[in-house]
MARTORSE-25687 format. One record per residue (C-alpha): x, y, z; residue number from 1. Coordinates in steps of 0.25 Angstrom, whole numbers. Layout:
N
X; Y; Z; NUM
...
// end
This chain:
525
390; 414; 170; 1
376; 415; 171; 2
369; 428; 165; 3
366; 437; 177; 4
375; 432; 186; 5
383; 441; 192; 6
395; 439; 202; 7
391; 449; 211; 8
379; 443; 214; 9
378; 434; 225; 10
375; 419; 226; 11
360; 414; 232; 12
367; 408; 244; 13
375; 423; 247; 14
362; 431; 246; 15
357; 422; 256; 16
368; 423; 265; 17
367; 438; 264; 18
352; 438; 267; 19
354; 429; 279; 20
365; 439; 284; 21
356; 449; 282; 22
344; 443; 288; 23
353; 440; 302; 24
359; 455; 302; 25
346; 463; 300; 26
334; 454; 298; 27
321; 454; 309; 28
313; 441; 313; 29
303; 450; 318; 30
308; 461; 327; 31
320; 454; 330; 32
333; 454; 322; 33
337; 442; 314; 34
349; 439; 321; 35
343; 438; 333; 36
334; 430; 329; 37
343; 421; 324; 38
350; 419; 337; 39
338; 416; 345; 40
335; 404; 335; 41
351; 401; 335; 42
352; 399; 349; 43
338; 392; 351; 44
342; 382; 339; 45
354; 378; 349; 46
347; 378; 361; 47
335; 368; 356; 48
345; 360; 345; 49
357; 357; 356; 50
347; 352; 369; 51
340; 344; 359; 52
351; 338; 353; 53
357; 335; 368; 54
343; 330; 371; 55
342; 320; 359; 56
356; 315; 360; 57
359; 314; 373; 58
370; 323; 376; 59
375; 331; 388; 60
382; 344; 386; 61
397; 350; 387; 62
404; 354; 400; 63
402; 369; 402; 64
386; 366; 400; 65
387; 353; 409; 66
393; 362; 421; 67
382; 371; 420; 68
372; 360; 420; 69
380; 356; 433; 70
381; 371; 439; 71
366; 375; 436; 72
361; 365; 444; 73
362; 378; 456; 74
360; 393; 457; 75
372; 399; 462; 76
378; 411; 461; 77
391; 404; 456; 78
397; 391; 452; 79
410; 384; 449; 80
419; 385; 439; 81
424; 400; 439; 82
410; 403; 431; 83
401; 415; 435; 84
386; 408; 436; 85
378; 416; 426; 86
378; 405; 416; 87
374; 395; 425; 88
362; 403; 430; 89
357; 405; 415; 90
358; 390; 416; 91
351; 387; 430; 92
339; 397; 425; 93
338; 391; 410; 94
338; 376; 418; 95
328; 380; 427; 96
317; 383; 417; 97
323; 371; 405; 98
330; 362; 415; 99
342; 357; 415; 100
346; 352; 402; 101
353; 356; 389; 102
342; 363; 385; 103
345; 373; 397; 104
361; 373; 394; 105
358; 379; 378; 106
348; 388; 382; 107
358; 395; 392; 108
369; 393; 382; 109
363; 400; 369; 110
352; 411; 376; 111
367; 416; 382; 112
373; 416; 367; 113
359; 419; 362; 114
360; 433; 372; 115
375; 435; 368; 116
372; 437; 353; 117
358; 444; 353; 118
365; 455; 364; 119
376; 457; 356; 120
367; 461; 344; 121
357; 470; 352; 122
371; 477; 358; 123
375; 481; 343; 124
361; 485; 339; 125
358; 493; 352; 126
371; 500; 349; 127
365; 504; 336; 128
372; 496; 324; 129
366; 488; 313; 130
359; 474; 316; 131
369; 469; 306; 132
381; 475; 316; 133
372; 467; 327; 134
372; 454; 322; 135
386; 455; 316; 136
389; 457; 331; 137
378; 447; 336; 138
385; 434; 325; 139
401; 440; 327; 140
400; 435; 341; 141
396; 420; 334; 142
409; 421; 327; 143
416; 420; 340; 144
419; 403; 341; 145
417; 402; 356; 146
402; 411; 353; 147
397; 401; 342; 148
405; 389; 345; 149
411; 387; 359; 150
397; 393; 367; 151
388; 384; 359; 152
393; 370; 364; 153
403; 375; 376; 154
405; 387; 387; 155
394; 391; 396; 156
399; 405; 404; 157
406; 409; 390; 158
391; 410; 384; 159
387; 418; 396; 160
400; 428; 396; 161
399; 431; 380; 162
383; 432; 381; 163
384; 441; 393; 164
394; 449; 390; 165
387; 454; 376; 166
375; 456; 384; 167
383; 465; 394; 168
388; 472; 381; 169
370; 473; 378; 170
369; 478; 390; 171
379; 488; 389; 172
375; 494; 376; 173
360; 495; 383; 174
366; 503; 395; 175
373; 511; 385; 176
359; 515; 376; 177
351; 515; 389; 178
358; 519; 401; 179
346; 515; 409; 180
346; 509; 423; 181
339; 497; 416; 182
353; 497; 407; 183
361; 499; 420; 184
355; 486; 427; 185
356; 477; 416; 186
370; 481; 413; 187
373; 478; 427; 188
366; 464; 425; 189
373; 462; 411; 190
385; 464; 419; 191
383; 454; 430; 192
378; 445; 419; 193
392; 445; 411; 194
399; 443; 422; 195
391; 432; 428; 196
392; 424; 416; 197
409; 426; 416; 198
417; 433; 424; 199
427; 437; 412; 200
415; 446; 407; 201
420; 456; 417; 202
431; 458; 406; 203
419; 460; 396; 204
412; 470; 408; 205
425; 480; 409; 206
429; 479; 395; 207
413; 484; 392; 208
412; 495; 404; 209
426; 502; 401; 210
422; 502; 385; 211
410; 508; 389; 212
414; 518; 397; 213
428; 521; 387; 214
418; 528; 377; 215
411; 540; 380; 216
398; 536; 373; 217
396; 526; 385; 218
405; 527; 399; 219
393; 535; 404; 220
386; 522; 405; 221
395; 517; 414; 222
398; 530; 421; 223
384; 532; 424; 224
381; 529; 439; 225
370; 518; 435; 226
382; 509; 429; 227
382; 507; 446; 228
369; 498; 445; 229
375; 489; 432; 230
387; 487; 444; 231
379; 486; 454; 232
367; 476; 447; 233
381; 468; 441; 234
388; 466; 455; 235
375; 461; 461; 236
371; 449; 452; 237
385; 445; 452; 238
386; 446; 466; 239
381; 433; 468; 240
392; 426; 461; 241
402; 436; 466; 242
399; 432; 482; 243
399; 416; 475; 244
413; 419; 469; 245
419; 426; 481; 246
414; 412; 490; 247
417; 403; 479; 248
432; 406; 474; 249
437; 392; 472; 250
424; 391; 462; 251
427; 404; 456; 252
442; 402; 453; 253
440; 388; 450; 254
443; 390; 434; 255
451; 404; 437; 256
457; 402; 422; 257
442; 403; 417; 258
447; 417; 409; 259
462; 417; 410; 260
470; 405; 410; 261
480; 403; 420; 262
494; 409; 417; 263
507; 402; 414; 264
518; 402; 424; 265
530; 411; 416; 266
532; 426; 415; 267
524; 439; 418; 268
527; 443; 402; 269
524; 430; 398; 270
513; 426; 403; 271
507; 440; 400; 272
511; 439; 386; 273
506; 423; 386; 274
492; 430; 389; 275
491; 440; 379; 276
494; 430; 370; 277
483; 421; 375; 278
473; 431; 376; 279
477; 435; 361; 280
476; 421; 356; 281
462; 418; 366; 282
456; 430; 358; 283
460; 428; 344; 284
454; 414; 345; 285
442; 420; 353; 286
441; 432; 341; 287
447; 426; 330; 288
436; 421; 323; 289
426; 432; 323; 290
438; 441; 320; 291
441; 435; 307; 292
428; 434; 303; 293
425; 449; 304; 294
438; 451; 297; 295
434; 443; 286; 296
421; 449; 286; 297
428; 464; 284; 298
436; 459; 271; 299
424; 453; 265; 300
416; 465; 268; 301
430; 472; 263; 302
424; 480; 250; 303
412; 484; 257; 304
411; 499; 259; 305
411; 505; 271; 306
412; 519; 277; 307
422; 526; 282; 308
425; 521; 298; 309
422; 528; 306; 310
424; 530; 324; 311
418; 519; 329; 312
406; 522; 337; 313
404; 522; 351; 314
397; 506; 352; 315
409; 501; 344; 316
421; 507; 352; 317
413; 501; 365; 318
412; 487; 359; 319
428; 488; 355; 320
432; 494; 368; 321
426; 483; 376; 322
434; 472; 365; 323
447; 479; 369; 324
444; 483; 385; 325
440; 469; 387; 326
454; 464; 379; 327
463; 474; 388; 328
457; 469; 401; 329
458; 454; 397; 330
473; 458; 394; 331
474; 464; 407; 332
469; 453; 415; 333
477; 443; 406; 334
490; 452; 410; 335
485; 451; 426; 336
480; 437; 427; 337
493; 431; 418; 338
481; 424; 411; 339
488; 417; 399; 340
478; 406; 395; 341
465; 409; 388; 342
451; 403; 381; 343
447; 410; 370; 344
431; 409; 374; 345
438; 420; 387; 346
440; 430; 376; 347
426; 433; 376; 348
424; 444; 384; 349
434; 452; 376; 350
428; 449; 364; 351
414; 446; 364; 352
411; 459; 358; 353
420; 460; 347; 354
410; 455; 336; 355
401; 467; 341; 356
414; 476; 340; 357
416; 472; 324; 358
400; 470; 320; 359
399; 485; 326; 360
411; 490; 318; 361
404; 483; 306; 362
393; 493; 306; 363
400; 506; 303; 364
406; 500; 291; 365
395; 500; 282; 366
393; 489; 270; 367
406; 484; 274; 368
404; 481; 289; 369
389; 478; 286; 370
397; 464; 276; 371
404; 463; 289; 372
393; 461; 297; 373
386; 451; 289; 374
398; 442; 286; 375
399; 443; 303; 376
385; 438; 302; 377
384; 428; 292; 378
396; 421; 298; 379
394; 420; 313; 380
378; 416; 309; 381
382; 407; 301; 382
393; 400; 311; 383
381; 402; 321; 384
374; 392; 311; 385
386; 382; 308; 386
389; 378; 321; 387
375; 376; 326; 388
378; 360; 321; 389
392; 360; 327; 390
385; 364; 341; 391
376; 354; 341; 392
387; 342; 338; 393
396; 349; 350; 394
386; 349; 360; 395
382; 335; 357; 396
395; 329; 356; 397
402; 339; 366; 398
417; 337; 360; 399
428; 328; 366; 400
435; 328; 381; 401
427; 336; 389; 402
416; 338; 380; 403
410; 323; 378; 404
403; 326; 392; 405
391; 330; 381; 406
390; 315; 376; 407
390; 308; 391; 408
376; 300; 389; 409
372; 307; 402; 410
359; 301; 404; 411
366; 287; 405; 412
377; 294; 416; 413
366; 298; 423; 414
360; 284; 425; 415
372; 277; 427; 416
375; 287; 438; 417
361; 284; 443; 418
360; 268; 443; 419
363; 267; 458; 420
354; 278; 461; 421
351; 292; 460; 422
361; 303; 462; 423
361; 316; 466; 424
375; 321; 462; 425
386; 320; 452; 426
400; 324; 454; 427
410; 325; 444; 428
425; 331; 441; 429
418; 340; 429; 430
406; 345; 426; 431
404; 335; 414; 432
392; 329; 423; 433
384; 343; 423; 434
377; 334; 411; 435
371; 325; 421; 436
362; 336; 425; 437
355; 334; 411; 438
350; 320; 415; 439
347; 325; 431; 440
344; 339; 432; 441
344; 337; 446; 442
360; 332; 447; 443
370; 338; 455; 444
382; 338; 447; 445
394; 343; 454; 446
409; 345; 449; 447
422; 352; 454; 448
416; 366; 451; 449
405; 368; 459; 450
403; 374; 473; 451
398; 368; 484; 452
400; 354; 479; 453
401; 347; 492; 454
386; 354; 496; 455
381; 350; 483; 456
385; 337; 482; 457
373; 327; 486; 458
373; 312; 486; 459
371; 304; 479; 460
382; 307; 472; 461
392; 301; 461; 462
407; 308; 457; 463
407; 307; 440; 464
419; 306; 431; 465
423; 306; 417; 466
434; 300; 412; 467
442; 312; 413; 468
442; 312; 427; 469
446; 327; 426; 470
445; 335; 441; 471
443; 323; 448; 472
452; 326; 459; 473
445; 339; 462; 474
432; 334; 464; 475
436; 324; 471; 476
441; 333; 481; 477
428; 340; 482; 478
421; 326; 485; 479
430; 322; 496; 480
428; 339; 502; 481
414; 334; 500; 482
414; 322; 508; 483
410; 314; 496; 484
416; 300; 496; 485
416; 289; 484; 486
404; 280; 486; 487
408; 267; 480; 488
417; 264; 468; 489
419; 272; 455; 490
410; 267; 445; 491
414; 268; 429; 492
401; 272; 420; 493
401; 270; 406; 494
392; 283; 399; 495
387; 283; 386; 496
392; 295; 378; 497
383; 300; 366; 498
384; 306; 354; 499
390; 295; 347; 500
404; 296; 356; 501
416; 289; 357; 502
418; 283; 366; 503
404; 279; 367; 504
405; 280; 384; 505
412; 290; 395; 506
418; 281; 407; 507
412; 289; 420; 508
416; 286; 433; 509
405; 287; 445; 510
408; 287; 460; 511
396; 288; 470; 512
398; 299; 482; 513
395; 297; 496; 514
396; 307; 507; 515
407; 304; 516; 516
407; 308; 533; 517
420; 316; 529; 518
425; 323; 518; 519
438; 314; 518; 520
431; 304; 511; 521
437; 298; 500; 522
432; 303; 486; 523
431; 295; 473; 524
441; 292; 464; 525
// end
């Protein structure tokens, strides 16, 4: 062994870790925290690296981003599909000053997750605990799959609800230290906005108002006469969509699984007991991973001294309190409803602030919660930074089934469905063809889901399908209600697809529309 080595001393490569850790917990870029900056740069990265990839190569984009390009195309106060509008909005606005492109898809995408993260972080220091307990908080929720995977190449309304949720939790802690009238109204607008972005986050709205007001250090808050205005300034900007839900009911409960799947036909104590079980195994596969990497944190930090534990203060109970109201009323709607089928990603109202919960508990255990913090930090930025390749590959190449939408050569579609003149709308089964809308800004693109399809539907106009030929019979139907008839024969298009697929081409089936005296008309086949 060399002379003056010594085994406690540790490697070159460890001491850098450790600065880094450090750097991200408690380090400034000028008067901002480290970690904060480090998100900014994160989510720009994504934004600039994954518009310009889809620009070089060619590629459209996957199918919850191609049905907004579809549904923000108008300004309404609601849309199809069982979703509430505020992400569509977002996306609308974003367009208008961009355009309609990719460029406008990530920037909505990662501002949303961007906000999530950075509120979570300013919750935990304006409730007074350590930077370190901040961005332990702030990198725990990366640790989550659905938060670092899933919502960087999928889902659209489940970015919304997680980033709007922590920022109604933001905006609680401001009422909490301010009590202002300021505080009050944009409570109420943090409200409307959690709700506007998923109506599940009324779980997450009850689960943080009967929290607040279990605890003495904060139900005056809520039993002050201005929490009045938060109602009232939360019931007017959802009214809109409110009165649009009320007129359009079919719209609304089109996907009415959308947070409870549909239950099974057997016995009231078995299907209760079929849903306890699904919602236990939805939230161990929701929670699982941040979980085990806390618990392995704690035994690696497990020599560390720490004081004697003591009553958790009055922030920490609030956090935990909301964790377990929000689990009582999901158990008791899954006990009315005989729900028995559920997505992990539906846990997250529940859930979403459980890495706030364990980071703040962190910060009363001294050297040893301070270890536990830093491995929390290390390992979700360093996951943040391994899968930044992986996103780029899956939002290029989109995936199998469903999800080679993304390698459709839609330039080419779009000029092939052009050769015999311009057109002004496209109809299709799904909304796969959303992508068009890249190509011309200016297409209507119209599917099952959305309202007022016979008003919007202009001529010329062509009905699209894929080979999967899925929900052809329903819109169909809406055709022939339209007074759409087939004009001609089917025609069978060969499309490129990119990115190096196989098979190299998508078969695409395209019949011209024409208006018909009477909607009795015979639709396409």
């Amino acid at each position: 062994m060399a002379a003056g080595f010594s085994l406690d001393e540790k490697t070159i490569p460890l001491q850098y870790l450790e600065k880094w850790t450090d750097w991200l917990c408690e380090g400034k870029v000028g008067p901002f925290n480290a970690a904060l900056v480090c998100l900014a740069v994160y989510c720009l990265v994504q934004i600039v690296v994954m518009a310009l990839l889809s620009h070089i190569v060619g590629t459209g984009v996957g199918v919850d981003d191609s049905e907004q390009l579809m549904y923000m195309h108008y300004l309404w106060a609601g849309y199809g599909g069982s979703q509430p509008p505020l992400y569509t909005w977002l996306a609308r606005l974003v367009a208008g000053v961009v355009g309609t492109n990719i460029l406008a898809l990530k920037i909505v995408k990662y501002l949303l997750i961007g906000v999530a993260l950075a509120s979570a972080f300013i919750a935990v220091r304006r409730l007074g605990y350590s930077s370190r307990a901040g961005a332990a908080a702030m990198f725990g929720l990366l640790l989550f799959p659905q938060m670092v995977w899933e919502m960087q190449h999928a889902l659209t309304h489940s970015i919304a609800a997680f980033c709007f949720s922590v920022v109604l939790f933001l905006a609680l802690v401001e009422l909490v230290q301010r009590r202002s009238l300021l505080a009050y109204v944009l409570f109420g607008v943090a409200i409307a906005a959690a709700i506007l972005s998923k109506y599940n986050n009324v779980i997450f709205l009850a689960a943080l108002i009967l929290s607040t007001l279990s605890l003495r250090e904060t139900r005056g808050v809520i039993l002050n006469r201005q929490f009045l205005i938060s109602m009232a300034v939360a019931v007017v900007l959802c009214l809109p969509t409110l009165y649009w839900s009320l007129t359009h009911t079919d719209q609304l409960l089109s996907h009415s699984g959308g947070f409870f799947g549909a239950a099974r036909e057997s016995g009231v104590i078995q299907t209760a007991f079929d849903g306890i079980s699904g919602l236990g195994r939805a939230i161990l596969f929701f929670a699982l991973l941040p979980v085990g990497i806390f618990a392995v944190a704690f035994l690696i930090a497990w020599k560390r001294p720490a004081p004697t534990p003591q009553p958790a203060p009055w922030p920490e109970r609030l956090v935990w309190r909301t964790i377990a109201f929000a689990l009582a009323i999901t158990i008791v709607l899954v006990l009315a409803s005989g729900a028995t089928e559920f997505r992990d990603r539906w846990m997250l109202p529940i859930l979403v602030l459980l890495p706030v919960a364990l980071a703040l508990r962190m910060d009363a255990r001294g050297d040893k919660g301070r270890k536990v913090q830093d491995v929390i930090v290390f390992v979700g930025a360093t996951l943040a930074i391994l899968v930044l390749p992986v996103t780029w590959y899956a939002h290029l190449n989109g995936g199998d089934s469903r999800g080679s939408i993304v390698r459709v050569d839609y330039n080419t579609l779009y000029s092939q469905l052009t050769a015999n003149g311009p057109i002004r709308t496209t109809v299709s089964s799904w909304h796969w063809l959303g992508n068009l809308r890249l190509v011309d800004p200016d297409l209507v693109v119209l599917d099952g889901e959305l309202p007022n399809f016979g008003q919007l539907l202009k001529e010329p106009a062509v009905f699209v399908t894929a080979d999967d030929r899925v929900g052809v019979e329903g819109i169909l139907k809406l055709l022939d209600q339209a007074g759409y008839a087939a004009d001609g024969p089917p025609q069978q298009l060969a499309v490129p697809m990119l990115f190096g697929s196989d098979p190299p081409t998508r078969t695409v089936t395209v019949t011209r529309l024409k208006k018909v005296a009477t909607a009795a008309g015979a639709a396409p086949q």
